[in-house]
N, C-alpha and C positions, 0 to 999 in steps of 0.2 A: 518606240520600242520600250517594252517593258523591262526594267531591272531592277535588282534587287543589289545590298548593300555588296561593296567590292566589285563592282561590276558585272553580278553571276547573272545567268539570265532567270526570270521564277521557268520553274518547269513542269511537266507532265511526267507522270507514270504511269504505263499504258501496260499492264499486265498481257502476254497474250499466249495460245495455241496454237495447235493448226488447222484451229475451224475456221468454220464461214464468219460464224459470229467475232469470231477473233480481227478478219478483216473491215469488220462493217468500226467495231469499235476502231482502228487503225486511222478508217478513214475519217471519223467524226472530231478523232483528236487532232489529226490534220488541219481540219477545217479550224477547232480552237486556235491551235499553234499561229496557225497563218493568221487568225483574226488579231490576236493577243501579242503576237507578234514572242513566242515563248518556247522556250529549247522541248525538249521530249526526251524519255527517257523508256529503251522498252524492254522488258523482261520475260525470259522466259524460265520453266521450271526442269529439272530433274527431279523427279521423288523416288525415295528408295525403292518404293513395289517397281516402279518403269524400269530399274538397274536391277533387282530381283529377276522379275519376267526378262528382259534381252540376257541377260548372265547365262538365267535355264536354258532359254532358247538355243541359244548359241552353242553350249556345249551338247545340249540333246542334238543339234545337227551333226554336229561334230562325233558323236557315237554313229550317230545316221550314216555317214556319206566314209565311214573310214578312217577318219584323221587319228582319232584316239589310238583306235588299233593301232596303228601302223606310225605311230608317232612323228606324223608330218607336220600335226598342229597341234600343239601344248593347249591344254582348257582356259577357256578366258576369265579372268579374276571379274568379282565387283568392281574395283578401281578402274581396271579397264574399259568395260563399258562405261561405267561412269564420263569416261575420257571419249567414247566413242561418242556414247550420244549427245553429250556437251559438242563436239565436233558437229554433229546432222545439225542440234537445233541453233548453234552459231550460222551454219550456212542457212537456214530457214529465218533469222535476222536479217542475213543481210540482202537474202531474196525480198523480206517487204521494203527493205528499204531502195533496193535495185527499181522496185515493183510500183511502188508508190510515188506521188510528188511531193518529195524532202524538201524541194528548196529553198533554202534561205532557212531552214530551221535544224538549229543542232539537236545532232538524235547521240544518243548513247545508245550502245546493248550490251547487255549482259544477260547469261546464263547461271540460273542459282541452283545448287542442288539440297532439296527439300520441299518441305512440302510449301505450295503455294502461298496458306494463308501466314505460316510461322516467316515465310521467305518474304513476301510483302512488307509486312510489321516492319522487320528489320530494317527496309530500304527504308521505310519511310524515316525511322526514326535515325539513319545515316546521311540520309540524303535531303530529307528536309522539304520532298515536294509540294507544290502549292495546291496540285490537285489530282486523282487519279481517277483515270478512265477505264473502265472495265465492262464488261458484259456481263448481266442477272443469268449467263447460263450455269445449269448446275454437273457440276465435273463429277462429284463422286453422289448421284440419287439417296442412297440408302444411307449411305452415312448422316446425309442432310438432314434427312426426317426423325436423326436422334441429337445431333449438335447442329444444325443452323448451316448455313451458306457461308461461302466464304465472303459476299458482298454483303451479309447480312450482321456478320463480326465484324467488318470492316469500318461498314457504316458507324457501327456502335464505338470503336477502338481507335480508327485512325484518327491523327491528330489534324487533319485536312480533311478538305468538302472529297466525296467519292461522287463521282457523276456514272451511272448507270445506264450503260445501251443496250437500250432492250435486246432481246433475241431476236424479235421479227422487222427490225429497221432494217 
């Protein structure tokens, strides 16, 4: 078993969504964990546009279906959803970990709200991990083709190796 000073174990940082590709990466870091015999750690994102769009949505149904009118249900804030979907993408954690084979390797999760690549930085530079596993897919297209990827800054900025699974594994 591999460790590091104080007893921690070295660990992964396995960025993920709810894609397919999110799971191919899941399982590849698996495979590391279990080889290396090394804890995991997985994260997911809240960004402001996702609490923007659910906030609109929500109170636009809410004009929709009556509520407003009729003052059954008060309009739901930013922090609200924030709080909501911090809630879906906590249970979509603990469904890969329900889902997948953990055993024997400590997993953490956490839920960050902001943007992916500002939110990664952070962990890394909190948390110190030895290596992150992510997927080369690209989340936001258009933005990419004028600032880069977010595995693409990663590559260049984190202070650990990024291992990269491809799309089509």
């Amino acid at each position: 078993m591999i460790k590091i000073e104080g007893g921690n174990y070295m660990k992964l940082l396995v960025p993920v969504d709810n894609s397919t590709i999110s799971m191919n990466v899941v399982k590849q870091a698996i495979i590391i964990a279990k080889a290396e015999n090394l804890s995991m750690k997985l994260i997911a994102f809240i960004s402001q546009h996702d609490s923007r769009v659910y906030t609109r949505n929500e109170n636009l149904w809410r004009q929709v279906d009556g509520s407003i009118i009729t003052g059954r249900s008060p309009r739901i804030t930013n922090d609200e959803s924030i709080e909501i979907i911090r809630a879906h993408a906590m249970r979509f954690l603990d469904t890969i970990v329900a889902d997948f084979d953990f055993n024997d390797i400590p997993v953490e999760k956490e839920v960050l709200v902001g943007e992916p690549y500002d939110k990664i930085l952070e962990t890394v530079e909190k948390e110190k991990p030895d290596l992150i596993v992510m997927s080369n897919r690209r989340f936001y297209k258009i933005k990419n083709l004028f600032f880069g990827s977010i595995v693409s800054k990663l590559i260049h900025k984190a202070p650990c190796p990024v291992l990269v699974v491809s799309a089509n594994s």
